[in-house]
Every structure is written in C-alpha cells, then in structure tokens.
N, C-alpha and C positions, 0 to 999 in steps of 0.2 A: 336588545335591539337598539341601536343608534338611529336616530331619524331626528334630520332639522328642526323640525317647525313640531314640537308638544303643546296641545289643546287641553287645557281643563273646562271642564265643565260642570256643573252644578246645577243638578234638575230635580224641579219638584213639580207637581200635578201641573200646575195651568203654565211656568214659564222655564227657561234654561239660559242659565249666566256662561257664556265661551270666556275663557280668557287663553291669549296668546303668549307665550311664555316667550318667546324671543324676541315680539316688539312690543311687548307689554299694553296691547288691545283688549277692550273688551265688549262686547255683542250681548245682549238680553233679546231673547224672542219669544215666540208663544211656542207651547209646547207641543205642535203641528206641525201639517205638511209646509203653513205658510212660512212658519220660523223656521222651518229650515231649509227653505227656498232661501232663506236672508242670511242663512248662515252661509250658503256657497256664494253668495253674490259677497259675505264681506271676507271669504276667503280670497275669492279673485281679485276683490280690491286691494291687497296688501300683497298680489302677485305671489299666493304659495302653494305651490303643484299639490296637487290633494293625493297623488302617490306617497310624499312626503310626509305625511300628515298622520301625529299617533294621536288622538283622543283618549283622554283617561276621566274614566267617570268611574262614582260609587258604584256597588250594587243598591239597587233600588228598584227592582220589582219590573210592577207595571207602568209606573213612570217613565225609563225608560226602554221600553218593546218600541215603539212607532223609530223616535230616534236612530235607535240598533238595526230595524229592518229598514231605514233610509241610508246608513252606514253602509250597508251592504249593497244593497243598490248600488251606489255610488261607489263603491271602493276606497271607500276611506277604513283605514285602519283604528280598531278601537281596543283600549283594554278596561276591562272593571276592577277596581280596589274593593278592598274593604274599608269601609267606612272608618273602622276602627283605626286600621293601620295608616288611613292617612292623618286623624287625629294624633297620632302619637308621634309622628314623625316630624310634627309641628311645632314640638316645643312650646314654651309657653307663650299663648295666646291672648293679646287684650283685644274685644271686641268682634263682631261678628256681624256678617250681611252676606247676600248673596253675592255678590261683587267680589268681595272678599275670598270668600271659598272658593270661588271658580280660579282665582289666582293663585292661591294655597296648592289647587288639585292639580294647577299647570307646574307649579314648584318643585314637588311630590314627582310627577311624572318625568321631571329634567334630570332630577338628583337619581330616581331610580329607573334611567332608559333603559339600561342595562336589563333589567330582569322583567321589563313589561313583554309579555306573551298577547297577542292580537285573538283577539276571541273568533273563532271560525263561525260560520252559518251554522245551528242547527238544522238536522234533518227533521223536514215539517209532521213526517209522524210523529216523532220522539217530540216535538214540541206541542204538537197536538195531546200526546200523551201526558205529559207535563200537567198541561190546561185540566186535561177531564179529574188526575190525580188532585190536583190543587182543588177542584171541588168540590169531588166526592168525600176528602178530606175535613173540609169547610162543613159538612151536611151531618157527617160520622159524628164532627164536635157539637152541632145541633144538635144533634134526636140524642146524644148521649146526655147533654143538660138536661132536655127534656124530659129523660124517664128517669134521671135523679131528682128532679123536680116533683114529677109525679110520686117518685116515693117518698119523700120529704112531706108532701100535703097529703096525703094518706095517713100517714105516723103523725103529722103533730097535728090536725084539725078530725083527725076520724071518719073522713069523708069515705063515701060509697060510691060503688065503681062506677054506678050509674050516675052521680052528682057530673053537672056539666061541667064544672071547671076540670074535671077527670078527664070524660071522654074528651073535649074540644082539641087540648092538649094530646091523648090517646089518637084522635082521628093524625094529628102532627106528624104522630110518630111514625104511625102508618104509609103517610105519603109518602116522609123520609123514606122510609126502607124500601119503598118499591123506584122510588128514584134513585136512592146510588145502587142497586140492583141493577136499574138501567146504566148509570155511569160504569159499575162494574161489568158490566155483556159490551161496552162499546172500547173499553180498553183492552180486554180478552179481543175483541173484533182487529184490532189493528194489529195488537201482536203477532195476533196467527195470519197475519197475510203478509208481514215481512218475516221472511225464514230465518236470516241470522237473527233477528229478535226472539221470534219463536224459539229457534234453537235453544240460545244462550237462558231464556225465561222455564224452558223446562231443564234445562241441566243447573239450575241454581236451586230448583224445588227438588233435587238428587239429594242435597242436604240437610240433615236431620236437624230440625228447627226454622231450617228457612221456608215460609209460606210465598203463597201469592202475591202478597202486599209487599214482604220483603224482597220479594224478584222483580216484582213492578218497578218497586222504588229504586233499588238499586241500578237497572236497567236505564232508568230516567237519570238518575244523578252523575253516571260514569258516561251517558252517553251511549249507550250499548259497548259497556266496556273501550271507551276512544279516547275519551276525557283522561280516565284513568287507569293505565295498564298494571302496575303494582300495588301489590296490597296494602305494602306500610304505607303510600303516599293515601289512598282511599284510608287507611285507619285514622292517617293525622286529621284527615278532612272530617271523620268520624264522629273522634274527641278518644277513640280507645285505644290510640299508641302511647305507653307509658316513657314518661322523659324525666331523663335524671334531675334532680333537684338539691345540686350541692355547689359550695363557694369554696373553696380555699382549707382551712380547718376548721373556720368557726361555723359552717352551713350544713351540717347533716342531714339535710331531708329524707325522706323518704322518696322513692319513684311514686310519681302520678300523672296523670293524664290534663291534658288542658281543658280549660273552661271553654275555651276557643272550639266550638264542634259543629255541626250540622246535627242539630239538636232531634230533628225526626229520625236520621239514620240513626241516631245512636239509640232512640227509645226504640225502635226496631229492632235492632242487634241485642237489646236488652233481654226484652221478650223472646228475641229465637234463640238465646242462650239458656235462660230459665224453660225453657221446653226443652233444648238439645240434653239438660241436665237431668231431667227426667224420662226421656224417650231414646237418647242415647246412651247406648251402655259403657262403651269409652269415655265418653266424658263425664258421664255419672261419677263414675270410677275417679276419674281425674279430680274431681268435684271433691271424695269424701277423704280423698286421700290429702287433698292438700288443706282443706282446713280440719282435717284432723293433726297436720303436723302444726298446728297454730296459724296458719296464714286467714289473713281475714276472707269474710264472705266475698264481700263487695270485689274486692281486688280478684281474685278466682274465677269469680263470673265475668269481670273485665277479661280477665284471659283466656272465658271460656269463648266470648265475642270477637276477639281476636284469631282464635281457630277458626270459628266457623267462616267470619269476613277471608281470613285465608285459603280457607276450602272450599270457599265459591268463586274465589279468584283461579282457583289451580282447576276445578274441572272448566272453566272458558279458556283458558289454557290448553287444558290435552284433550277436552273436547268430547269428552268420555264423564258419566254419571259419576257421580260420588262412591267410589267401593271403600267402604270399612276394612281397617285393617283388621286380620287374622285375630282373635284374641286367644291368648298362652293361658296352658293352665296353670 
C-alpha cells in the first residue's frame, strides 16, 4: 500500500509518541480519549487528510485497544508490526527514548509501505470471544499453580488435608473451576448464536484430536477462518511449517520450524497431535511407521500437527465433517 503521510507511533500504558515520517514532527499524548483528541488537532495542523494517513504501531496488547477503536471511528488506516521485526530492520542502534522509537516505527513504515496490510474492525463477538478466552486462560494457569502447590506442601511438609493452609488454597481451586465453567458456558453462548461460527466450531471437532479449546482457539485467531484462508500461511503463524535451512555448500542443516510462532497455537496442535496419535488409527499408523524408519519423534509429531491444522482447514472448506480415508488391507 502507498499512502503519503506514514505515522509511527510508540505506546505504552499511560502515554503514545506520533512521529510523522514526512515532516519529521512529533506529538506525546496521554493514552486517552483526550490524546487523541490532540492527536487530530496536530494532524490538521500540519494539513494531512487523515484518508492519507497509514499508522504503524507494535503489537502491544491492551495498550493499544482504546487507540485501535478510535482509529476506526475515525477512519484512519492502521497496521501492527511485530515488535521484533521492526528491531531488526533497524540495524544497529545507539540509544533509546520514546521519541526515538516512534521515529524508528515511522522509518520502518516508509521503507516497508509496500507490504503494510491495514487491520480491518474485528466482529465484536469474536473480540468478545477473544476477551472471555484470554481469561479463562489467565484462571486455567491459576488453579493449575495452585494444585501443584498444594501437591508440593502435602509431599514435603506432611501436611493434612484438613491443615488450613490445604483447604484455604483447596477452597481457591474451587472457585476457579466453577468460574471458567462460567467463562466456558458464556463462550459456547456466543458461538451457538452466530451460525457461521457455530458451524465452522463443530466441523473442526470432526477432527480427531481437535477439542473445544482447539476450535475456540483457532476460531479466534483466524477470525472465523477470514484472517486466514490457507493452511501453510496459519502453520507459519503456528511455528509448524518446516523451512529449509541451507547456504551454498558449506550450510547443511536440517529442515526445521521457526522459533517465530504463536506459541498457544502451537502447544495446542501439540496436544491434539499426541491424542490424534493415539485415537487415530491413520495417523497412529503414520506415527510407527515413520519413526520406525529412523525419523525422529519430535519431527513426526510436528507433521502429525501439520495434518490435522490441514484437515481442519479443508473440512471449512468443503463444509462437510472430517471423513477418514478408507483403510487397505
């Protein structure tokens, strides 16, 4: 995308550094409605049609949500980097402010206008959905400390179930579970009342190894399949699309996978590959056959994850259940 006027920006909790890449301005405000009241008043004082206008900010969470749903409002065009890649593209760096960065991320944005993509509105269920997943998630890693905890003080102090610091902790656990119980009834509630979600959330549990969690998850991360229509681009996003790893003659690597991943999806794909390996009988199969010819574990099961992220892309596709192939004798 070509567009005039590229904004970097650099936000953190309480304030957000603009900088203007073509007249080399820069703007600090609070990280509010009020700063960004002042961020359109110092657009219009520098005369730049806010049609024209690409914003390029990190990912950063919930810092910034309020900015993004002002963006929108307004129609200005925004795209998100990764953090990373705008570090890298930086070369080397003496010194560091916020000032600074928001200039870097306008720099960044000029050099690559070309391949910046404008983030569309999420649909407020699916970001609702998002929300409840993010906490129910947050709760899961609660009460799972918690009852390693309590096995931990059980085995090294000897304590009895009735000792308070047992039960206080045990009462914990309890609440937990009947709260993301709640959070889990209220994101089953929103799926089943938009039908292409519903649909696609039960044709993804067609798949042997893919759970509830897995079809939640994946539902949220693609967008309801919109985000991302092909499966190799969701595997790269993953971390389980294997990429070559060689130089010239003196670099033989091996193929492996990047470190670069969306590290939930992929402990998800993990887990519904070590089930699919056990409960499916094709890939079982696949399973004993390939590391009986020497091929290592890990790598097998990476391909076993590869399958299944494939075969839950192909029945939202043709829209029809997961049918196993025939097995020969």
């Amino acid at each position: 995308m070509k567009v005039p006027h590229i904004i970097g920006a650099d936000l953190s909790k309480k304030s957000i550094d603009f900088a203007s890449h073509p007249f080399r301005s820069h703007l600090k405000v609070e990280n509010n409605s009020s700063g960004f009241r002042d961020l359109i008043r110092w657009l219009n004082k520098q005369n730049i049609d806010r049609s024209e206008v690409m914003m390029v900010m990190e990912h950063t969470g919930l810092y910034s949500y309020r900015l993004e749903q002002f963006l929108h409002q307004r129609h200005i065009s925004f795209a998100k980097v990764s953090g990373l890649e705008i570090k890298r593209s930086m070369g080397l760096v003496r010194g560091k402010s916020d000032k600074a960065d928001a200039r870097r991320i306008a720099q960044y944005g000029f050099e690559k206008a070309h391949r910046l993509e404008s983030v569309q509105p999420v649909d407020v269920r699916l970001e609702r959905l998002q929300m409840l997943q993010s906490t129910r998630d947050k709760l899961v890693k609660d009460r799972a400390g918690l009852i390693t905890r309590v096995k931990e003080y059980r085995q090294a102090y000897d304590l009895k179930k009735s000792d308070i610091i047992i039960t206080s902790q045990l009462r914990v656990i309890k609440f937990l579970t009947e709260e993301i119980k709640k959070l889990n009834d209220a994101m089953k509630a929103i799926v089943e009342a938009e039908k292409t979600v519903s649909d696609n959330y039960h044709l993804l549990q067609s798949v042997k190894g893919v759970g509830e969690v897995l079809a939640m998850t994946a539902i949220i991360k693609t967008r309801n399949f919109t985000r991302f229509t092909k499966a190799r681009k969701f595997s790269c996003y993953c971390g389980t699309a294997p990429f070559e790893n060689t130089s010239g003659i003196s670099l033989k690597g091996k193929t492996r996978v990047s470190h670069l991943a969306d590290k939930r999806m992929k402990t998800l794909l993990d887990m519904a590959a070590k089930s699919a390996i056990q409960h499916d009988k094709e890939l079982r199969e696949y399973y004993l056959r390939r590391t009986e010819n020497g091929k290592s574990k890990m790598s097998t099961i990476n391909v076993v994850r590869n399958k299944i992220l494939y075969r839950m892309f192909a029945v939202i596709k043709r829209r029809t259940p997961y049918q196993p192939l025939p097995m020969t004798a």
